[in-house]
ROSE-539907 format. One record per residue: residue in three letters; y, x, z of N, C-alpha, C in turn. Coordinates in Angstrom, 3 decimals. Atoms other than C-alpha are relative to their C-alpha. Layout:
ROSE-539907
 res     n_yy     n_xx     n_zz    ca_yy    ca_xx    ca_zz     c_yy     c_xx     c_zz
 Ala        Y        X        Z        Y        X        Z        Y        X        Z
...
END
This chain:
ROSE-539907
 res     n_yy     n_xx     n_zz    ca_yy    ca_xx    ca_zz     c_yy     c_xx     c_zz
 Unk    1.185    0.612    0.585   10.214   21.303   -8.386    0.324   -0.509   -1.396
 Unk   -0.063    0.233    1.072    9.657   20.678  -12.005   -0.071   -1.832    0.228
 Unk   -0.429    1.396    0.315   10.923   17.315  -13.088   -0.071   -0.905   -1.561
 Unk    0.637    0.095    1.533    9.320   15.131  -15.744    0.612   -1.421   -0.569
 Unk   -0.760    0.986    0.256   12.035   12.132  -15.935    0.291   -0.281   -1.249
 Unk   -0.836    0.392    1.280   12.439   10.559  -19.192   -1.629    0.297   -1.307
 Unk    1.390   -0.754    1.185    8.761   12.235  -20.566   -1.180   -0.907    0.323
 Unk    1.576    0.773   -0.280    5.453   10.383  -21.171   -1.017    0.626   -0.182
 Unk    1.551   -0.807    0.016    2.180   11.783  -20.367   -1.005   -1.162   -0.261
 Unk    1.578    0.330    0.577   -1.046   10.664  -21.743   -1.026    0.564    0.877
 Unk    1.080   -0.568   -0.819   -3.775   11.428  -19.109   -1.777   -0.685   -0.135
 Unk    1.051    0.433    0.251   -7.517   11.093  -20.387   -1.328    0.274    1.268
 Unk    0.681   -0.525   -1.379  -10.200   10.818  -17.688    0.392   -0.704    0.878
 Unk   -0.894    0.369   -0.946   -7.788    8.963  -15.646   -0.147   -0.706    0.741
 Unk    0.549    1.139   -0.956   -9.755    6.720  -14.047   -0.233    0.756    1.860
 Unk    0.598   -0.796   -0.936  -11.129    9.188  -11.306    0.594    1.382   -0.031
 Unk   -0.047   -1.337    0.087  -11.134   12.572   -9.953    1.348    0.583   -0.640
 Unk   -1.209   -0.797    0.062   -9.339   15.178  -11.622    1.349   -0.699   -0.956
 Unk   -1.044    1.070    1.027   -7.600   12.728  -14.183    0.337   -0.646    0.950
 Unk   -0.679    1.233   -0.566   -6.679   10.394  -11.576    1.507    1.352    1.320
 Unk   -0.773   -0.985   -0.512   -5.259   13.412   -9.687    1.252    0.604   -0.692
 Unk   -0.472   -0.749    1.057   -3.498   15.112  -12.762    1.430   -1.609    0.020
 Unk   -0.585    0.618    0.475   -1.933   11.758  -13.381    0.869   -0.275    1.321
 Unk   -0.133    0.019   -1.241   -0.885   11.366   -9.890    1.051    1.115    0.445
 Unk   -0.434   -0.981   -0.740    0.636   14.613   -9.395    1.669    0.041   -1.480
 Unk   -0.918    0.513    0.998    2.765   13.954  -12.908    0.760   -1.067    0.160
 Unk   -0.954    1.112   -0.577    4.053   10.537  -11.455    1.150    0.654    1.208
 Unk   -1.197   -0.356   -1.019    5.376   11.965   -8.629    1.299    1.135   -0.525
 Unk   -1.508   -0.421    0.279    7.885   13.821  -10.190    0.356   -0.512   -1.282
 Unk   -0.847    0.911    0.627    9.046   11.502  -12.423   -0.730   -0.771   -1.303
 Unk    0.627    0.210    0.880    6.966   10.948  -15.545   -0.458   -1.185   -0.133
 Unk    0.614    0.809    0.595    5.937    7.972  -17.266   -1.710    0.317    0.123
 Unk    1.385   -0.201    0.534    1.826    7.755  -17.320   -0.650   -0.792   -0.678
 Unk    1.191    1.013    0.913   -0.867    6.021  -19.319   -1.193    0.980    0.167
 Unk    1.376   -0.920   -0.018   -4.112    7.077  -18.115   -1.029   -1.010   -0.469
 Unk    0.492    0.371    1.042   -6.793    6.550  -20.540   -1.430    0.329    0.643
 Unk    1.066   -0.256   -0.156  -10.623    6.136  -20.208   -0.890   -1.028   -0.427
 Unk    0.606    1.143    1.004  -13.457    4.165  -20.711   -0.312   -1.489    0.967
 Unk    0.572    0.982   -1.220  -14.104    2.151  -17.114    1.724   -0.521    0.201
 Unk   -1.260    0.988   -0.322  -11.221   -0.588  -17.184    0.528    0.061    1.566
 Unk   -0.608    0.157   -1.593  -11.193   -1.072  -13.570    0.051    0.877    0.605
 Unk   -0.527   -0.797   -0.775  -10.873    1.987  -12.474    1.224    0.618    0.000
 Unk   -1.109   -0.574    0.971   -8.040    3.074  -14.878    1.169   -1.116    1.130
 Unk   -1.113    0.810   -0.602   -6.381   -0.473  -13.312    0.348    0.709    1.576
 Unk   -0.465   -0.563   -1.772   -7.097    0.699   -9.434    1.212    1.444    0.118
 Unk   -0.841   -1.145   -0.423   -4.965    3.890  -10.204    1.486   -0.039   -0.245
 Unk   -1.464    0.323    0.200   -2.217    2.184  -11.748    0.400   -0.654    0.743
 Unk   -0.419    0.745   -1.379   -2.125   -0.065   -9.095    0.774    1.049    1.504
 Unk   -0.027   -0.858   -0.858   -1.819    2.615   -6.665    1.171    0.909   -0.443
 Unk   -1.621   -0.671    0.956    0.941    4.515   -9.030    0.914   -0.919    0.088
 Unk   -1.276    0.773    0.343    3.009    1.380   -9.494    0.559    0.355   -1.031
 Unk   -0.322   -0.049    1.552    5.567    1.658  -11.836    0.111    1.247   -0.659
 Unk    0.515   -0.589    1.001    5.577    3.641  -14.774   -1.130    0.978    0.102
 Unk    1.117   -0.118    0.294    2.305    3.636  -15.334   -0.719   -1.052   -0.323
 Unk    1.373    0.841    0.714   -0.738    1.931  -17.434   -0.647    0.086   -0.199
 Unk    1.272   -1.032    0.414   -3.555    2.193  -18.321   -0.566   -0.787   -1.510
 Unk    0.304    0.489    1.502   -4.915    1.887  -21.906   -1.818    0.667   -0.487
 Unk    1.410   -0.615    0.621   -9.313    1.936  -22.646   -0.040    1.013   -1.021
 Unk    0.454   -0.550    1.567  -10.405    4.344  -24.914   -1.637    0.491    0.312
 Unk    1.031   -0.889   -0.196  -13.677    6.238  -25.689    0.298    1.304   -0.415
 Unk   -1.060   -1.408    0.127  -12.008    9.839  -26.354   -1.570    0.496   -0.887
 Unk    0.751   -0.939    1.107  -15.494   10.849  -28.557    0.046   -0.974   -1.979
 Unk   -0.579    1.197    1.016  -14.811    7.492  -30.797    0.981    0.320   -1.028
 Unk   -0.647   -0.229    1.112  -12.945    8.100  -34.043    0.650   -0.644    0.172
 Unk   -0.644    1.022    0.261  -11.920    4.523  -34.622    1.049   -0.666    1.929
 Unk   -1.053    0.226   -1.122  -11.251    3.909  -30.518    1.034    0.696    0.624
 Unk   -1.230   -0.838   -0.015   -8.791    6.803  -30.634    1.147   -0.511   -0.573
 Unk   -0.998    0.660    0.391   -7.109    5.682  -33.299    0.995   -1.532    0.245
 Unk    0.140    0.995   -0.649   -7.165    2.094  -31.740    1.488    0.718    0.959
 Unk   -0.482   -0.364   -0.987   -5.591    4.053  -28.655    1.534    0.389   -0.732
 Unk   -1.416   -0.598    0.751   -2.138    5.504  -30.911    0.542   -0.984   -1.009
 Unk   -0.854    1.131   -0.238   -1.645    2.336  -32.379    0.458   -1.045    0.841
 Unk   -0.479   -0.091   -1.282   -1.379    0.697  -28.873    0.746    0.127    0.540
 Unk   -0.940   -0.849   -0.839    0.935    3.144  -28.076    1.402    0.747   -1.268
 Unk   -0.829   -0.092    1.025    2.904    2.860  -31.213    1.279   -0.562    0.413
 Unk   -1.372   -0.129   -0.123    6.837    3.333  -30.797    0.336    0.668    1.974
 Unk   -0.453   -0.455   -1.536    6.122    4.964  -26.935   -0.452    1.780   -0.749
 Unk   -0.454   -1.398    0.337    7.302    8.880  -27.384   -1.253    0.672    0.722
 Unk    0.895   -1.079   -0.238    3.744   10.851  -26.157    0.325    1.212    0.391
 Unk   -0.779   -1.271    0.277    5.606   13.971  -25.167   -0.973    1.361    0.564
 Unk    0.684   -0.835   -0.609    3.006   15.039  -22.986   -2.010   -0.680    0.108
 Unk    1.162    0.412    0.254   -0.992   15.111  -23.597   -1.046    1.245    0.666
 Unk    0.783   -1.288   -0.470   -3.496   16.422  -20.937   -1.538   -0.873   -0.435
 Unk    1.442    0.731    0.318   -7.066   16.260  -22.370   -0.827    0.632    1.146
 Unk    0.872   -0.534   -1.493   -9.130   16.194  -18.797   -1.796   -0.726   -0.509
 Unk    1.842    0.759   -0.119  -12.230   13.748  -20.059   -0.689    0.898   -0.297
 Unk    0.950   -0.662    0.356  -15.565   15.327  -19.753   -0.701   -0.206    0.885
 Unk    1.143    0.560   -0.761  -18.735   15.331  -18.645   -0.984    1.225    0.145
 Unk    0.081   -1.531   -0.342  -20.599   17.607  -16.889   -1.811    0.375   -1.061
 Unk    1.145   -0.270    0.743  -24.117   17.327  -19.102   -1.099    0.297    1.461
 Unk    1.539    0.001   -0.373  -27.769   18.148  -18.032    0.396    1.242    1.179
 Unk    0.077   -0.829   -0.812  -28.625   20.420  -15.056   -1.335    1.058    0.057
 Unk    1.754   -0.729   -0.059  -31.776   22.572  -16.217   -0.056    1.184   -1.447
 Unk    0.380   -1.128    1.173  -33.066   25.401  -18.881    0.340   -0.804   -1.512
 Unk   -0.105    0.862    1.609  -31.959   25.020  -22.634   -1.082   -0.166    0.050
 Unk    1.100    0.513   -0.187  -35.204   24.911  -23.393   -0.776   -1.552   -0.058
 Unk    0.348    1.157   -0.298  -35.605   21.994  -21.515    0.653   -1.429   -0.597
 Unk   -0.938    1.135   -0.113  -32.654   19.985  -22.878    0.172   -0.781   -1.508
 Unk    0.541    1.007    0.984  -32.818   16.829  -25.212    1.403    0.361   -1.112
 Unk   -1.228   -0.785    0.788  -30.348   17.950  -28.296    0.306   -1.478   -0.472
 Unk   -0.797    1.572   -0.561  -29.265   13.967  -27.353    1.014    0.337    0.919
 Unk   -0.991    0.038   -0.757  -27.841   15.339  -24.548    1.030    1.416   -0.079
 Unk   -1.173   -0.994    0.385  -26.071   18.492  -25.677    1.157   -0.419   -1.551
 Unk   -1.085    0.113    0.731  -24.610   16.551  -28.315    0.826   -0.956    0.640
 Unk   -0.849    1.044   -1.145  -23.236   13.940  -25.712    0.685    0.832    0.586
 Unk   -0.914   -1.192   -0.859  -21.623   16.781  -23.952    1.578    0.835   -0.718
 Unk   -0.812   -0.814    1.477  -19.911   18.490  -27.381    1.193   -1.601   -0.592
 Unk   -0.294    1.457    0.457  -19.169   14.562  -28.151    1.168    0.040    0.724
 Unk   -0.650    0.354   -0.253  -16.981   14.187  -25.669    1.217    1.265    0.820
 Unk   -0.760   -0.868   -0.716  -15.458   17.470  -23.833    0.278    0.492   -1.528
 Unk   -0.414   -0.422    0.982  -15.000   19.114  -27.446    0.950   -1.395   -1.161
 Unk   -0.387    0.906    0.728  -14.780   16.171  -30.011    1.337   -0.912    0.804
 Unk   -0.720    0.407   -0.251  -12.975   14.275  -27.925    1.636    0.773    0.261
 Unk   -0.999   -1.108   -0.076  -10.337   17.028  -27.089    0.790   -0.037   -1.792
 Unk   -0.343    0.393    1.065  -10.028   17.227  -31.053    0.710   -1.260   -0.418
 Unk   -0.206    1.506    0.272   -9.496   13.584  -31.473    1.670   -0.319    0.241
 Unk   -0.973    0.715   -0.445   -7.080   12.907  -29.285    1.632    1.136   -0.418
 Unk   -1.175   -0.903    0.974   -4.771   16.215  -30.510    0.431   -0.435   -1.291
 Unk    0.535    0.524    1.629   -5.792   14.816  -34.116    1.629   -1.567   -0.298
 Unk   -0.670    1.293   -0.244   -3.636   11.778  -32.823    1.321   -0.156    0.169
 Unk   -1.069   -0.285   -0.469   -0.842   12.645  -31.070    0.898    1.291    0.136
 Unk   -0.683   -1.343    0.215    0.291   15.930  -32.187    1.082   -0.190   -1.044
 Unk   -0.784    0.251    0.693    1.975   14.950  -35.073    1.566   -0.886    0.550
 Unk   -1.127    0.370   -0.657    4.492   13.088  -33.141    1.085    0.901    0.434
 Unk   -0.107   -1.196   -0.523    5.068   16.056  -31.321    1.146    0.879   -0.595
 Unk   -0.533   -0.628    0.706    5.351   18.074  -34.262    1.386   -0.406   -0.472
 Unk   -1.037    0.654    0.466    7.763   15.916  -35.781    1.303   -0.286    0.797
 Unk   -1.269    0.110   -1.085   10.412   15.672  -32.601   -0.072    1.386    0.299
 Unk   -0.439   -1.595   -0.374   10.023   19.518  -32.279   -0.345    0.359    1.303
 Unk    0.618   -0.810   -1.246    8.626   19.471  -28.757   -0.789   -0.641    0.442
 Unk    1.063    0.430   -0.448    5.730   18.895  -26.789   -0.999    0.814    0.988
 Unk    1.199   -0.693   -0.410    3.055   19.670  -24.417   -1.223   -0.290    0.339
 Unk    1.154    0.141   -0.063   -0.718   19.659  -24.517   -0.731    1.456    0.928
 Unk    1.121   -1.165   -0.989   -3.270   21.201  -21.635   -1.042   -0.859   -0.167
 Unk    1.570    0.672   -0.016   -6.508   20.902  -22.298   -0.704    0.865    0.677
 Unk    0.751    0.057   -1.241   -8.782   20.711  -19.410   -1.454    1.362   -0.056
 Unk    1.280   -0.438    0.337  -12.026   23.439  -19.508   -0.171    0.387    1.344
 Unk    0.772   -0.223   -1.019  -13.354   25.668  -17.041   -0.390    1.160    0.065
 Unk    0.871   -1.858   -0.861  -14.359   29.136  -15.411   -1.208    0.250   -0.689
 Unk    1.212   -0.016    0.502  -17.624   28.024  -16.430    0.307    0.545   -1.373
 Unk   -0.389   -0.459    1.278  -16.652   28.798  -20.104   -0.171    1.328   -0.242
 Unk   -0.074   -1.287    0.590  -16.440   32.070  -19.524   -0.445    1.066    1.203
 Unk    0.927   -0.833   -0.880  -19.090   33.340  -16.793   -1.013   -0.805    0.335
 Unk    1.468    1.031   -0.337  -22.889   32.685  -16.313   -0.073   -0.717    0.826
 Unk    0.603    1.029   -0.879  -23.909   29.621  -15.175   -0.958   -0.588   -0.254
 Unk    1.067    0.018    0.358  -27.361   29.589  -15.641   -0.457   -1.673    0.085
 Unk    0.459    1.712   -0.268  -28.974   25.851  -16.023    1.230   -0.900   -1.475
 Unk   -1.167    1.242    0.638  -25.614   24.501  -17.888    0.706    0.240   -1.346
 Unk   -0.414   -0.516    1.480  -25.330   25.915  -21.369    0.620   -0.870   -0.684
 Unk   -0.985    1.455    1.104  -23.895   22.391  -23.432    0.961    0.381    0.737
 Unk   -0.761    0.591   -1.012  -21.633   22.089  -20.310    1.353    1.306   -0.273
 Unk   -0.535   -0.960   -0.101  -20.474   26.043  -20.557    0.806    0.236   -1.635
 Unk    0.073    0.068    1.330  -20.697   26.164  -24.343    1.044   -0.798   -0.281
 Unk   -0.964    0.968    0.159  -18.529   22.850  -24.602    1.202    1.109    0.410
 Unk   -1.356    0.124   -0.707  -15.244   24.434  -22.421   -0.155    1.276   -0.592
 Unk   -0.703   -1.145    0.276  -15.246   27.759  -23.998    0.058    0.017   -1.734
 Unk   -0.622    0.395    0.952  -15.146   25.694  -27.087    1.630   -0.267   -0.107
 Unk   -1.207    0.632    0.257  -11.850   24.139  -26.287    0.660    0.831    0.629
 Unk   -1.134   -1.230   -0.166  -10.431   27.445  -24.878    0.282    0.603   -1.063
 Unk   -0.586   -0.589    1.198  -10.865   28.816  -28.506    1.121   -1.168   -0.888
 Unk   -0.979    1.398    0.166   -9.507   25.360  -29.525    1.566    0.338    0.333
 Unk   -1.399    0.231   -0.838   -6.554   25.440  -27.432    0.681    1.302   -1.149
 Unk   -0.893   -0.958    0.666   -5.715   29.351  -28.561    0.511    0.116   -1.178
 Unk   -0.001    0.335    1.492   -5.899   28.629  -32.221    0.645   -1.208   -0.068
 Unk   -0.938    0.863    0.152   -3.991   25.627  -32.276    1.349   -0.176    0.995
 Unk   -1.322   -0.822   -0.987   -1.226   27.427  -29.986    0.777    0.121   -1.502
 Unk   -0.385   -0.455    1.159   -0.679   29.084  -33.418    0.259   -0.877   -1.047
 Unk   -0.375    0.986    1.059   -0.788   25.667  -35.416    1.321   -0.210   -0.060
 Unk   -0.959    0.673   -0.429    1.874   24.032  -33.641    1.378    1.002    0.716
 Unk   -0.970   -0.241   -0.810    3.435   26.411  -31.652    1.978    0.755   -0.530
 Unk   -0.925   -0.190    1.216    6.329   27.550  -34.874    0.676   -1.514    0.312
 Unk   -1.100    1.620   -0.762    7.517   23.175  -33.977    0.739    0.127    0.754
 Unk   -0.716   -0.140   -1.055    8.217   24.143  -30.960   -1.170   -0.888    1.016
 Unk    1.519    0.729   -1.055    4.635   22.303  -29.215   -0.810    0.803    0.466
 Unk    0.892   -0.991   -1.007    3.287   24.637  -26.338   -1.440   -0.430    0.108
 Unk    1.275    0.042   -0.672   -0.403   24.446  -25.915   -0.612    0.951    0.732
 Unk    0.045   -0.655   -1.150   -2.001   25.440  -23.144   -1.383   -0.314    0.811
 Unk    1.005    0.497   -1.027   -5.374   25.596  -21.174   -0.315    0.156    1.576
 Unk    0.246   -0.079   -1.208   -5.996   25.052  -17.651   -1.609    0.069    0.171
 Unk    1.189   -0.275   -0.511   -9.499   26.690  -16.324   -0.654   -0.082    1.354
 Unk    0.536    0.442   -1.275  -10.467   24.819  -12.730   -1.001    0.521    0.329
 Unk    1.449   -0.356   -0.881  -13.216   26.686  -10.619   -0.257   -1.493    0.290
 Unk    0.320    0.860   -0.578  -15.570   24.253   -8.904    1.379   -0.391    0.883
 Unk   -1.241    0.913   -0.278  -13.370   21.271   -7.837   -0.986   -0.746    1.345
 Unk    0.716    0.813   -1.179  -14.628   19.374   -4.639   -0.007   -1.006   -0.334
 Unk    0.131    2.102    0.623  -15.790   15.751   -5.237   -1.367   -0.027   -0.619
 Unk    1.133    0.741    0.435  -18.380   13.925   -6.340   -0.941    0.883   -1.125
 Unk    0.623   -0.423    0.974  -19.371   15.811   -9.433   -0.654    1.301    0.268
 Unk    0.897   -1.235   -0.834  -20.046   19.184   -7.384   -0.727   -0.382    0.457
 Unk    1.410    0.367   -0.929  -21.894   17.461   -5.018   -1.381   -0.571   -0.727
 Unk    1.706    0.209    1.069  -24.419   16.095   -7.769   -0.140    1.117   -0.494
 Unk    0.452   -1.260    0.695  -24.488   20.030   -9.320   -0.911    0.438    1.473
 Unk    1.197   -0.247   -1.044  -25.935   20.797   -5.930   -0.805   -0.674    0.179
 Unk    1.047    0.730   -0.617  -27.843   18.395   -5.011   -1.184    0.397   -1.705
 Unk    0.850   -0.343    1.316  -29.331   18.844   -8.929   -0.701    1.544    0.217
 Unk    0.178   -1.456   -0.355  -29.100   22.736   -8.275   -1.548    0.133    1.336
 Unk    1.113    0.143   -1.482  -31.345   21.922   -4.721   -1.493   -0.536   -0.338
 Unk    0.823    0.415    0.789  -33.503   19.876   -6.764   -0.749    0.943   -0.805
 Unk   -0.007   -1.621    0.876  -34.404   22.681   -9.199   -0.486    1.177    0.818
 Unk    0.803   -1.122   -0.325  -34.943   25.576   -7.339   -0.654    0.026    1.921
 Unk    0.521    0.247   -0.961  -36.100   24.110   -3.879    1.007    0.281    0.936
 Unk   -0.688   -0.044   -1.202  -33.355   25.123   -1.575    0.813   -1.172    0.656
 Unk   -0.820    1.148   -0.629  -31.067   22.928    0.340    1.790   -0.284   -0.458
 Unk   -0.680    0.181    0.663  -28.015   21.380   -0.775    1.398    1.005    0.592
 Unk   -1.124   -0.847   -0.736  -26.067   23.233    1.690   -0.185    1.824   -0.461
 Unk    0.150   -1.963    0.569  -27.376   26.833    0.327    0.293    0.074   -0.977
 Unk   -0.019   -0.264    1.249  -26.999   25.500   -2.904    1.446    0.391   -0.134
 Unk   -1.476   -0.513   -0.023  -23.321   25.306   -2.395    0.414    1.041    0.542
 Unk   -0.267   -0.955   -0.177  -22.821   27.861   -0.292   -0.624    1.504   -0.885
 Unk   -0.061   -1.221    1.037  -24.430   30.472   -3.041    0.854   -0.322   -1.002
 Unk   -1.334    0.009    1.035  -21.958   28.844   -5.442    1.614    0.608    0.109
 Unk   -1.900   -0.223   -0.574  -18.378   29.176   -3.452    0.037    1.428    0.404
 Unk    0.282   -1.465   -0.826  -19.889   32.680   -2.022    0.648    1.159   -1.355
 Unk   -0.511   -0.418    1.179  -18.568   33.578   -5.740    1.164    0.343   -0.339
 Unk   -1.496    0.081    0.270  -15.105   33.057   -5.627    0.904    0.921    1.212
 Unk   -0.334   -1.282   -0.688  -12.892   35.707   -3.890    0.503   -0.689    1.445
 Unk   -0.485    1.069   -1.579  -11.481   32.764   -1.241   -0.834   -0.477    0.528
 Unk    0.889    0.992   -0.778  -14.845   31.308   -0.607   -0.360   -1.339    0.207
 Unk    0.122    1.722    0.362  -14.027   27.851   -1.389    0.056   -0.331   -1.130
 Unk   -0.437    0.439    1.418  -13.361   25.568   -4.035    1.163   -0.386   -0.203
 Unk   -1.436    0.267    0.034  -10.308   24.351   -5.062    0.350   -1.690    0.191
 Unk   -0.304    1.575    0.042   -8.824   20.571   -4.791    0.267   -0.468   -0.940
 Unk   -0.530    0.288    1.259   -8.057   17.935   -7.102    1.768   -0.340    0.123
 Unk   -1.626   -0.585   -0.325   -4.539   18.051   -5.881    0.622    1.403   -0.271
 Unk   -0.131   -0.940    0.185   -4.530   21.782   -6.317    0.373   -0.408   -1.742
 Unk   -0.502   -0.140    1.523   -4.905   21.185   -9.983    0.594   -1.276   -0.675
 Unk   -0.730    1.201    0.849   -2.898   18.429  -10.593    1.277    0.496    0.428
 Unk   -1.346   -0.667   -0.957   -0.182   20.621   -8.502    0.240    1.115   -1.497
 Unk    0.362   -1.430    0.918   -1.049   23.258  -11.424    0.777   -0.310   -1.419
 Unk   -0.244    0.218    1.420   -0.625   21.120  -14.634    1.271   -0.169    0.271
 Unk   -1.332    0.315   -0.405    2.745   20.222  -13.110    0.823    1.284   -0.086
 Unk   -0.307   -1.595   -0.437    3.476   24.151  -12.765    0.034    0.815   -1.417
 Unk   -0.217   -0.930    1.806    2.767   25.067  -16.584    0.580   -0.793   -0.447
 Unk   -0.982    0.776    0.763    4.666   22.286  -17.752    1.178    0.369    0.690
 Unk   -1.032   -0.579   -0.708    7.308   24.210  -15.689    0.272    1.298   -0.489
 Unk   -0.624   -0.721    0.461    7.386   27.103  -17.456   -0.485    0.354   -1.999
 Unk   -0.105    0.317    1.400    8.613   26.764  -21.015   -0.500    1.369   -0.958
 Unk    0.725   -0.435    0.839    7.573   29.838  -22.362   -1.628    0.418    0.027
 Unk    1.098    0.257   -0.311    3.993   29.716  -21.644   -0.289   -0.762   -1.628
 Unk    0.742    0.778    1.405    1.941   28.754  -25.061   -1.373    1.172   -0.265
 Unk    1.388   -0.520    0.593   -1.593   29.535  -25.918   -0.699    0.759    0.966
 Unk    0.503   -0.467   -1.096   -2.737   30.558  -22.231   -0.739   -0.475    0.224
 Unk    0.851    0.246   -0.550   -5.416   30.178  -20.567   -0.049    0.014    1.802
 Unk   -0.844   -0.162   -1.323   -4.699   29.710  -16.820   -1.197   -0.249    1.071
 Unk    1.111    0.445   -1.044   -7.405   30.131  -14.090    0.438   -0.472    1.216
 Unk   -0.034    0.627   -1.342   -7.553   27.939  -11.114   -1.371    0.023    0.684
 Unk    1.359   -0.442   -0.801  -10.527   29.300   -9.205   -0.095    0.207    1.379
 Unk    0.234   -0.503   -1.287   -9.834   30.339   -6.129   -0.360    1.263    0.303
 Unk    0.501   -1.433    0.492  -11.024   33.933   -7.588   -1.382   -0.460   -0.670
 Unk    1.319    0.457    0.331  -14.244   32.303   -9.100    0.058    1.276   -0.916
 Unk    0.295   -1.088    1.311  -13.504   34.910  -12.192   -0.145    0.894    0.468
 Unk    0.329   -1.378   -0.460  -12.756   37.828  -10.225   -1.421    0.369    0.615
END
């Protein structure tokens, strides 16, 4: 098992879900964490639950000034490792329909924020010659999912993101790298269905089952699965500027 003794990860999102997972699955083999978000007390309940090394430090990851806020903070601790997971899943209905309030709230924080926080802590990076950044997107990115255009639009932003700044950094010696999660089980699926059920009249149970009926296994994946995952590309060193599906076959 890959071993992350002596390295500090940065985990955004970290309050919940797949950030609280990600950060979770990085403690256990050895790693320093600081998981970052915007709900104080939830950030505390996970460090509580981590024990030691780990903290947690507010930010708003679409915030200019509370980024920067966040890297002085964390001024003279070595960053070695930076997974950008925050995001949000946006509206559930026809462009068309959707308030260009809430597709820039979506871009705000799964794109911009992604930017930001690279913007921040790369240079460190650069400057010690190694490093690794996975930033978080999604299947969705890159197959119809009718209803969720900001949502889709956003993550196959920060897959071109990611590949193109493979090529910035990756001459330092700083791997970047994206991880692409099929539907994840938890809370945030279960509001796409129930939204989805809402919407076109069926039941929440058809809604999901025409979703997972997609993927070549039939299910979805866990948030242990992909916190088992980010642990797994930070395991192999030559890996840079990938794109890595965790679907369950959602693509195939």
């Amino acid at each position: 098992m890959t071993s992350l003794r002596g390295r500090t990860a940065l985990v955004t999102g970290g309050g919940s879900g797949l950030g609280a997972a990600i950060a979770t699955a990085l403690h256990d083999v050895g790693a320093e964490v600081v998981v970052v978000g915007r709900n104080g007390a939830r950030l505390e309940q996970v460090v509580d639950r981590l024990g030691d090394r780990a903290r947690a430090l507010t930010c708003d990851v679409a915030d200019a000034a509370s980024v920067d806020a966040l890297r002085e903070a964390l001024d003279g601790t070595e960053i070695s490792i930076l997974v950008n997971n925050a995001g949000i899943p946006g509206p559930v209905a026809a462009l068309t329909d959707i308030d260009p309030g809430e597709w820039d709230e979506v871009f705000d924080v799964n794109v911009r924020g992604t930017f930001l926080l690279c913007r921040a802590f790369l240079p460190g990076m650069v400057e010690r010659g190694e490093g690794d950044v996975i930033n978080v997107a999604s299947v969705s990115g890159k197959r119809p999912l009718a209803h969720r255009t900001p949502y889709c639009a956003s993550k196959m932003a920060v897959i071109g993101l990611t590949s193109t700044l493979a090529f910035e950094v990756g001459p330092s010696g700083v791997r970047v790298n994206t991880l692409s999660p099929g539907p994840v089980a938890g809370p945030r699926m279960e509001r796409n269905f129930r939204l989805e059920a809402e919407r076109s009249g069926a039941s929440i149970a058809d809604a999901e089952q025409a979703f997972v009926s997609r993927a070549a296994l039939g299910r979805m994946v866990t948030e242990t699965e992909v916190g088992a995952a980010v642990v797994a590309m930070l395991g192999m060193p030559g890996m840079c500027g990938a794109d890595v599906d965790l679907s369950a076959g959602m693509v195939a």
